[in-house]
Short mmCIF file of the C-alpha atoms (twelve columns), coordinates in Angstrom:
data_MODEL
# 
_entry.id   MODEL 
# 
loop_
_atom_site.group_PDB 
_atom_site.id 
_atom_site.type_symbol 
_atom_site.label_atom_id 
_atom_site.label_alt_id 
_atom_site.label_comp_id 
_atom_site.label_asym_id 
_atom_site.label_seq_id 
_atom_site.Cartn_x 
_atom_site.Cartn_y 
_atom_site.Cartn_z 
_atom_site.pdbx_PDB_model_num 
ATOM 1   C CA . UNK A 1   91.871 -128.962 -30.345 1 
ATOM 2   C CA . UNK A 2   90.625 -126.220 -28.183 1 
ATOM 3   C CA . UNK A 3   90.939 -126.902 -24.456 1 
ATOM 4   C CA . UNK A 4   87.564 -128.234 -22.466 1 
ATOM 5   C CA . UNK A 5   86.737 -128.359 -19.092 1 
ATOM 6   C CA . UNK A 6   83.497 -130.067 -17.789 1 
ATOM 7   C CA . UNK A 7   83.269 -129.604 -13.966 1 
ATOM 8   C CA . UNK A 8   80.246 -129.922 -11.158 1 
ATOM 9   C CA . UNK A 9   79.613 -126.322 -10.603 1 
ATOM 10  C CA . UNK A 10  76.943 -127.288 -7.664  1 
ATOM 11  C CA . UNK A 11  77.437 -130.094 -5.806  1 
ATOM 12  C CA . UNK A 12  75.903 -132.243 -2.497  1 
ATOM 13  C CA . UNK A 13  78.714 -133.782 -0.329  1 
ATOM 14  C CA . UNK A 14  77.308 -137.114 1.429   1 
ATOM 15  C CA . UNK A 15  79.546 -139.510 2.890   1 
ATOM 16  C CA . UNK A 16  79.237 -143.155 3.315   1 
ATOM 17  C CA . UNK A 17  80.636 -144.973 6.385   1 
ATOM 18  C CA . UNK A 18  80.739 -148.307 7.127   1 
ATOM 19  C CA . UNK A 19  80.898 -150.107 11.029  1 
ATOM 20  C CA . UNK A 20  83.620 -153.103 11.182  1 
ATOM 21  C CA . UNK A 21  82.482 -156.659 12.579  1 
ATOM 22  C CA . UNK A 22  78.638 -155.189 12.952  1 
ATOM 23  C CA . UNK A 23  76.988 -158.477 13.298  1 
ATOM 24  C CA . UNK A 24  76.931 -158.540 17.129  1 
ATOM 25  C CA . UNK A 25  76.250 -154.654 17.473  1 
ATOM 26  C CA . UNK A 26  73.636 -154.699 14.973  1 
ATOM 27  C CA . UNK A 27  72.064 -157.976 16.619  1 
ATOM 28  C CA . UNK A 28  72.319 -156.160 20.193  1 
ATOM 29  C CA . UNK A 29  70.552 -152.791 18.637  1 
ATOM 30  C CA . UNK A 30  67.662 -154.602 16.992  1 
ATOM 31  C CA . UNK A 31  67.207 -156.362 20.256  1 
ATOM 32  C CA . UNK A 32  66.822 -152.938 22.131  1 
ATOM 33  C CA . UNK A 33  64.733 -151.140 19.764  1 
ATOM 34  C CA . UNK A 34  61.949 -153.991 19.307  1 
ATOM 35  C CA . UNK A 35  61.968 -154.156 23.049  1 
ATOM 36  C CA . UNK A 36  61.768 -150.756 23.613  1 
ATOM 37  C CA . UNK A 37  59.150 -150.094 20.610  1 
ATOM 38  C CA . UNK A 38  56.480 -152.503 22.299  1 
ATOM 39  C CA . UNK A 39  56.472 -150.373 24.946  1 
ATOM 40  C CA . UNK A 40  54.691 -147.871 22.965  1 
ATOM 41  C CA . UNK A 41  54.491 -144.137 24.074  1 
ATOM 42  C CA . UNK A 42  57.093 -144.650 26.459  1 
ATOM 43  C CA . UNK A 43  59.972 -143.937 23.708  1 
ATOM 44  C CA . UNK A 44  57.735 -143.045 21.102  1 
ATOM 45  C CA . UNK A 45  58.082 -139.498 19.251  1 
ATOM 46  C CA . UNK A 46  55.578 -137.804 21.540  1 
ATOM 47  C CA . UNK A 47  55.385 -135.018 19.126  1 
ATOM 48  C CA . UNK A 48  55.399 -136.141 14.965  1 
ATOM 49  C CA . UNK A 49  55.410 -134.085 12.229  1 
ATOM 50  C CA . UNK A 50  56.461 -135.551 9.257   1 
ATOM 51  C CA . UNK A 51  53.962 -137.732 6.941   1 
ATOM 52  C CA . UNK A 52  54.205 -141.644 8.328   1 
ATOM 53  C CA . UNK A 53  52.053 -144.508 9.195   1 
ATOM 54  C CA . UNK A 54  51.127 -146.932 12.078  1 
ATOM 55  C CA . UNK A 55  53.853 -149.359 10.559  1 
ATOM 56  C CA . UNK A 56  56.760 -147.021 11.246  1 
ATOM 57  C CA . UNK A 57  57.481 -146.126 14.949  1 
ATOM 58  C CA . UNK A 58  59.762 -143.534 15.687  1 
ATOM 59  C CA . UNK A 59  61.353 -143.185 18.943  1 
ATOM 60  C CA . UNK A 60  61.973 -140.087 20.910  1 
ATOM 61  C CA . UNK A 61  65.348 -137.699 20.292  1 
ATOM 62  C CA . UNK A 62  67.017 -138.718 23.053  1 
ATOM 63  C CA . UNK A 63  68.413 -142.101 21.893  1 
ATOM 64  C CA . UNK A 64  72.154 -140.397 22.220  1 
ATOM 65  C CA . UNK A 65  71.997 -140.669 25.559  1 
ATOM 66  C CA . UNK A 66  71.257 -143.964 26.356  1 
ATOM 67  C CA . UNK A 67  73.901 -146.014 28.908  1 
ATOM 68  C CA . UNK A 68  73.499 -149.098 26.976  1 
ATOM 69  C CA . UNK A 69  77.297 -149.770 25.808  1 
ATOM 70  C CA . UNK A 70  75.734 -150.976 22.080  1 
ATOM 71  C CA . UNK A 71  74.457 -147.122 21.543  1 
ATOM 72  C CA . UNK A 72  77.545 -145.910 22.826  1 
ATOM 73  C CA . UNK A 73  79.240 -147.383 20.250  1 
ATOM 74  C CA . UNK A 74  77.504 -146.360 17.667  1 
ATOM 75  C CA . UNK A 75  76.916 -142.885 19.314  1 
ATOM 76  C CA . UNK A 76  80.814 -142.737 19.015  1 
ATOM 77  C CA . UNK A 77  81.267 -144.229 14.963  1 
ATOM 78  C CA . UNK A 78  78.821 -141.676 14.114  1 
ATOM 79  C CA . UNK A 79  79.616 -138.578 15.451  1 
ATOM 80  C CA . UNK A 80  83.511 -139.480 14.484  1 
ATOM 81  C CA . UNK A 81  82.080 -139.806 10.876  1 
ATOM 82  C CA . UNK A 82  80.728 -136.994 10.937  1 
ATOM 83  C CA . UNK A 83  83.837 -134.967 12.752  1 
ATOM 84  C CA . UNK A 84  85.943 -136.812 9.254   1 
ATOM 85  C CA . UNK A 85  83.483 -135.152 6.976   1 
ATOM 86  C CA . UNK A 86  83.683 -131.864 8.447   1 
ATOM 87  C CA . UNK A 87  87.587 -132.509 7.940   1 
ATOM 88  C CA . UNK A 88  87.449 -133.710 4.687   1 
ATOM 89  C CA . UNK A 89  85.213 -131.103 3.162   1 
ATOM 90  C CA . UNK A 90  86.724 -128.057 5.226   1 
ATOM 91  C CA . UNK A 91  90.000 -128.551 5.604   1 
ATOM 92  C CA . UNK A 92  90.298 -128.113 9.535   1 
ATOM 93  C CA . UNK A 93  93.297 -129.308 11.565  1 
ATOM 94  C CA . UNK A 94  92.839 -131.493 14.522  1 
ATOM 95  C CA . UNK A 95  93.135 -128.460 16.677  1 
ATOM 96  C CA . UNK A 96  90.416 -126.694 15.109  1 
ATOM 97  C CA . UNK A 97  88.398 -130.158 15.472  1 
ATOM 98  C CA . UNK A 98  88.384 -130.238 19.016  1 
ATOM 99  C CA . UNK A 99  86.874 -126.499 19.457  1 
ATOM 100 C CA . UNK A 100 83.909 -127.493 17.071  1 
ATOM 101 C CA . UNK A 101 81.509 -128.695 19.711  1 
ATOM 102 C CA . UNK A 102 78.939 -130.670 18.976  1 
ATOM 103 C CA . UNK A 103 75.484 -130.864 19.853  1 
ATOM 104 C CA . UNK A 104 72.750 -133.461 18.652  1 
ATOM 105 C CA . UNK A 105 69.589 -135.597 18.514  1 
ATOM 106 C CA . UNK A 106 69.129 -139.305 17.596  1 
ATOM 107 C CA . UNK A 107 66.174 -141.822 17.409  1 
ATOM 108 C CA . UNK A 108 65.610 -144.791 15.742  1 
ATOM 109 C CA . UNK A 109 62.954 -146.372 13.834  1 
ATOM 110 C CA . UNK A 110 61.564 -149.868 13.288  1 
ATOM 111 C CA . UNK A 111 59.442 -150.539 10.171  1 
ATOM 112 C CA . UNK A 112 57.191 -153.228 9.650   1 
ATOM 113 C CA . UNK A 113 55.234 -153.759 5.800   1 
ATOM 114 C CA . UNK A 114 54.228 -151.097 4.743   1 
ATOM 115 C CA . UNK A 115 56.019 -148.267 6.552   1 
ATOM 116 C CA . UNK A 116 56.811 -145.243 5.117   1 
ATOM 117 C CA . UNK A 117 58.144 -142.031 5.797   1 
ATOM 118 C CA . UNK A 118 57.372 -138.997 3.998   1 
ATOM 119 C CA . UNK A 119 59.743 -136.436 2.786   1 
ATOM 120 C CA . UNK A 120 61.166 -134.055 4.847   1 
ATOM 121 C CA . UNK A 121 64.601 -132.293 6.001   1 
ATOM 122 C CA . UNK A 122 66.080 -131.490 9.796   1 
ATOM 123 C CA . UNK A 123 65.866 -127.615 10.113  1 
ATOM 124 C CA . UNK A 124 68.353 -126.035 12.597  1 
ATOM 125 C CA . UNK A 125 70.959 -128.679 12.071  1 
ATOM 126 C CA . UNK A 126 73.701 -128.902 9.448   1 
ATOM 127 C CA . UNK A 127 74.671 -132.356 9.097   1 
ATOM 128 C CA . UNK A 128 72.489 -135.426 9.654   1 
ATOM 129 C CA . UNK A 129 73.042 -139.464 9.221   1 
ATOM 130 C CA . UNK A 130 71.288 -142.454 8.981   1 
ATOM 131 C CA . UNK A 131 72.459 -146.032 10.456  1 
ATOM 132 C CA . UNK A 132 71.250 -149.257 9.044   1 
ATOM 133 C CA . UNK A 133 70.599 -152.226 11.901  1 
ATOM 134 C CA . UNK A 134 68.618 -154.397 9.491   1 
ATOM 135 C CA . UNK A 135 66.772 -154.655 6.760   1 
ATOM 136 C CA . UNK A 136 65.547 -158.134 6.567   1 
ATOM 137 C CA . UNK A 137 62.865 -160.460 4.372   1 
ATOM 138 C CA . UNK A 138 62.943 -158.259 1.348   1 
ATOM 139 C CA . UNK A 139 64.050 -158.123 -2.115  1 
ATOM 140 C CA . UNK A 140 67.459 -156.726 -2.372  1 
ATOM 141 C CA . UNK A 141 66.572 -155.585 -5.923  1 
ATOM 142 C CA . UNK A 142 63.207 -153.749 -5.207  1 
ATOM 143 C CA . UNK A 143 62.607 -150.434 -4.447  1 
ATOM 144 C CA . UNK A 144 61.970 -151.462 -0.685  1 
ATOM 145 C CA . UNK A 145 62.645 -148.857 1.940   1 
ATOM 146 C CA . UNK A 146 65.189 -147.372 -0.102  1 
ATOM 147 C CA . UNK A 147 66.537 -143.611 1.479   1 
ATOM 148 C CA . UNK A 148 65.600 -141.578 -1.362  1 
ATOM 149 C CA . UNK A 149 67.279 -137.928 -1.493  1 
ATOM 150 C CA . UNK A 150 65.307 -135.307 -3.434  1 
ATOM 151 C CA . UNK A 151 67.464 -133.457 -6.125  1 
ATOM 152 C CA . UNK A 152 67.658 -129.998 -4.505  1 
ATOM 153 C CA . UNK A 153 67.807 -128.657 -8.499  1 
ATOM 154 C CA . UNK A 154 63.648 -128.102 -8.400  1 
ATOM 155 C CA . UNK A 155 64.219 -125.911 -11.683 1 
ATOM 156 C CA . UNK A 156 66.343 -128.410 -13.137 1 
ATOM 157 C CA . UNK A 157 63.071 -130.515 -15.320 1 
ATOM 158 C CA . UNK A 158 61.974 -126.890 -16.474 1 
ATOM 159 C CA . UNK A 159 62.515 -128.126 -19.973 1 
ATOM 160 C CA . UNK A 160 63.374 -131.944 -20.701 1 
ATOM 161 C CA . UNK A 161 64.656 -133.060 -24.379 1 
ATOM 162 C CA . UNK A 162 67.073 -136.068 -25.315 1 
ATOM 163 C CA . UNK A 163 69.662 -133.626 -24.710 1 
ATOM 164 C CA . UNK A 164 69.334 -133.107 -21.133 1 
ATOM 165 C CA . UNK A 165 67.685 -136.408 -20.095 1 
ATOM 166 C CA . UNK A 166 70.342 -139.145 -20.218 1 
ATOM 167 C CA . UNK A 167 72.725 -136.814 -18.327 1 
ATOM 168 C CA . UNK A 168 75.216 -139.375 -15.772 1 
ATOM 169 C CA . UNK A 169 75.781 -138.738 -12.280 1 
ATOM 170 C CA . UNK A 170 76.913 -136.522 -10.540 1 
ATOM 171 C CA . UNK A 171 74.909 -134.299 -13.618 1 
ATOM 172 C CA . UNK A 172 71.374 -136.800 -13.531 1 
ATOM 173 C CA . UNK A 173 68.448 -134.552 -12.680 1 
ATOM 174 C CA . UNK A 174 67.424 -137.534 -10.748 1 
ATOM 175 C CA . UNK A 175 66.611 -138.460 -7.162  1 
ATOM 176 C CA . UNK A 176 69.254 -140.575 -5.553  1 
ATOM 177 C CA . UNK A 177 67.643 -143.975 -4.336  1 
ATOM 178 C CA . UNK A 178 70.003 -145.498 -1.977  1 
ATOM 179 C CA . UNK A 179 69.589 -149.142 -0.051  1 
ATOM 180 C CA . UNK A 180 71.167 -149.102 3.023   1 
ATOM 181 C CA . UNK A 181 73.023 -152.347 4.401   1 
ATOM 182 C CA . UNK A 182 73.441 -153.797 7.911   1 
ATOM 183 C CA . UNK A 183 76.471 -151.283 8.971   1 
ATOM 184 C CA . UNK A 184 76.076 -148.704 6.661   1 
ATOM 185 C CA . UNK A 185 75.902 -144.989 7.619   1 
ATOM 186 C CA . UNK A 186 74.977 -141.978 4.783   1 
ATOM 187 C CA . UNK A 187 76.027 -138.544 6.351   1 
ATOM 188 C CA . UNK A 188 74.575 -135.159 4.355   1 
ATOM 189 C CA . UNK A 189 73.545 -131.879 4.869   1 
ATOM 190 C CA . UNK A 190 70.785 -131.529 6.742   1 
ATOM 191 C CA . UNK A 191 69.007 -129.116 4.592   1 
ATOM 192 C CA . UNK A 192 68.620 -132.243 1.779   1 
ATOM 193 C CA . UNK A 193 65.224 -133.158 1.490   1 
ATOM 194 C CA . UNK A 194 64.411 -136.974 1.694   1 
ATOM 195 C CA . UNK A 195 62.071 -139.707 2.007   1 
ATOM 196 C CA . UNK A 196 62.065 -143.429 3.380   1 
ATOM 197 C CA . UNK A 197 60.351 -145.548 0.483   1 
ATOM 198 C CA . UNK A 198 57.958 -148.304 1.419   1 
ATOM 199 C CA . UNK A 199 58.937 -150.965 2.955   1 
ATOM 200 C CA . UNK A 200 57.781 -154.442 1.714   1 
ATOM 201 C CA . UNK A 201 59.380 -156.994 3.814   1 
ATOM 202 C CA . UNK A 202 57.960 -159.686 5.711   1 
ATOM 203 C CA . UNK A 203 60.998 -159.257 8.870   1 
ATOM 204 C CA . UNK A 204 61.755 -155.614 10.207  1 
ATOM 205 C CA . UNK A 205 63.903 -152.525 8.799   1 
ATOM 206 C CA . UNK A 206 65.695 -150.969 11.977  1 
ATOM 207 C CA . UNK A 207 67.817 -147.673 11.415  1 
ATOM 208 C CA . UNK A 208 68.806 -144.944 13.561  1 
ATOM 209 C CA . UNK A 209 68.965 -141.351 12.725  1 
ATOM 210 C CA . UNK A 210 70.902 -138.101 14.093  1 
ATOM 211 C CA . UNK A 211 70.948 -134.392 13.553  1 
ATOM 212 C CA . UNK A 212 73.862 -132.392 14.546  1 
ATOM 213 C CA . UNK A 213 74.922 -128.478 14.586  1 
ATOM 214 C CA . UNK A 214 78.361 -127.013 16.155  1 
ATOM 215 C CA . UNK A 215 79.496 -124.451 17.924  1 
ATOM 216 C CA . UNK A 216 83.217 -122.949 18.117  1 
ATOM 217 C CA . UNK A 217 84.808 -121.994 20.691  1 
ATOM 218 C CA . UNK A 218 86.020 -119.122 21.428  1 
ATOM 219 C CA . UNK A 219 83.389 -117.015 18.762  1 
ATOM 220 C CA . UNK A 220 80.867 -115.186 20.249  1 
ATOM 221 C CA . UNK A 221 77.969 -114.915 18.180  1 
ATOM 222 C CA . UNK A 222 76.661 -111.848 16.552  1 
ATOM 223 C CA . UNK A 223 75.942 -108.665 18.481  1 
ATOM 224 C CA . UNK A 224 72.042 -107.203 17.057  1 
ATOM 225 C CA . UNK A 225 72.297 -103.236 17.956  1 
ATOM 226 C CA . UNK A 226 69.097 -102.255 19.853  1 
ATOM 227 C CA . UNK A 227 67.440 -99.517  19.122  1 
# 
């Protein structure tokens, strides 16, 4: 029999993480956001831009650097997720590791029935995450605030027949529709467009978000001649 390879020629990396003993972390998080959400425009996004409603609110981008020891410790699972990825996919040494500085943005959001957000991806960044806090009062089987990512393959539906459609994963022309659980984190490229689906639960959905991009040291960037 002649040999036969079938390989992904074009493929999406996104990594899933999950926090140990997250009950108490995730309890002291939701506690923080609600508070800090019915403050309003204090720590709300004072400048949005992608599609959402007045169930969502989004906080500002500086949620990184806030003292309180809970977002410190998830400050430090994520961005050491992300520093395994970069590992994992790229092959660097430890060395290499520490002279890939880091530099980021993080809010959170807290979505009541209804909330949406539209689809979108995080320009100037090349890896971004998404934390789950809670996601309560729903049905675990519904489409309810599901993280959808958008199949970056726009050409791939030019032409649709039986022998094309039924195609398994990692080959489906499909989105990816992914519920999120108390603890979970989904790292990917930052360039991926997605959506939050609407939510239809009678508690709250709390996540929290981040965009990151690097710098290594040592590399000067690029020299443009003038003139």
């Amino acid at each position: 029999m002649p040999m036969y390879t079938l390989s992904p020629m074009f493929a999406v990396p996104a990594a899933l993480a999950k926090m140990p003993d997250c009950a108490e972390l995730n309890r002291e998080l939701r506690e923080l956001f609600l508070v800090k959400a019915a403050e309003g425009d204090k720590y709300r996004n004072p400048e949005p831009f992608t599609h959402r409603n007045a169930a969502l609110f989004e906080s500002n981008f500086r949620l990184f650097d806030w003292p309180q020891p809970c977002v410190t410790r998830l400050r430090d699972f994520c961005l050491a997720n992300v520093y395994r990825t970069i590992r994992e996919l790229s092959g660097y040494d430890t060395e290499t590791l520490r002279r890939l500085h880091i530099a980021t943005e993080a809010w959170f959001h807290v979505t009541h029935r209804g909330g949406y957000f539209g689809p979108h991806n995080h320009p100037m960044h090349s890896w971004s995450g998404v934390y789950c806090v809670c996601q309560e009062g729903d049905d675990p089987e519904s489409d309810s605030g599901k993280l959808a990512l958008i199949n970056p393959h726009a050409m791939s539906t030019m032409y649709v027949d039986m022998a094309n459609f039924r195609m398994k994963a990692p080959y489906s022309m499909a989105n990816r529709m992914i519920r999120l659980s108390p603890g979970d984190l989904l790292i990917f490229p930052s360039w991926l467009l997605h959506e939050v689906l609407p939510y239809e639960g009678d508690g709250v959905r709390i996540t929290v978000a981040f965009n990151a991009r690097f710098k290594l040291e040592g590399v000067a960037p690029a020299q443009v001649p003038v003139g």
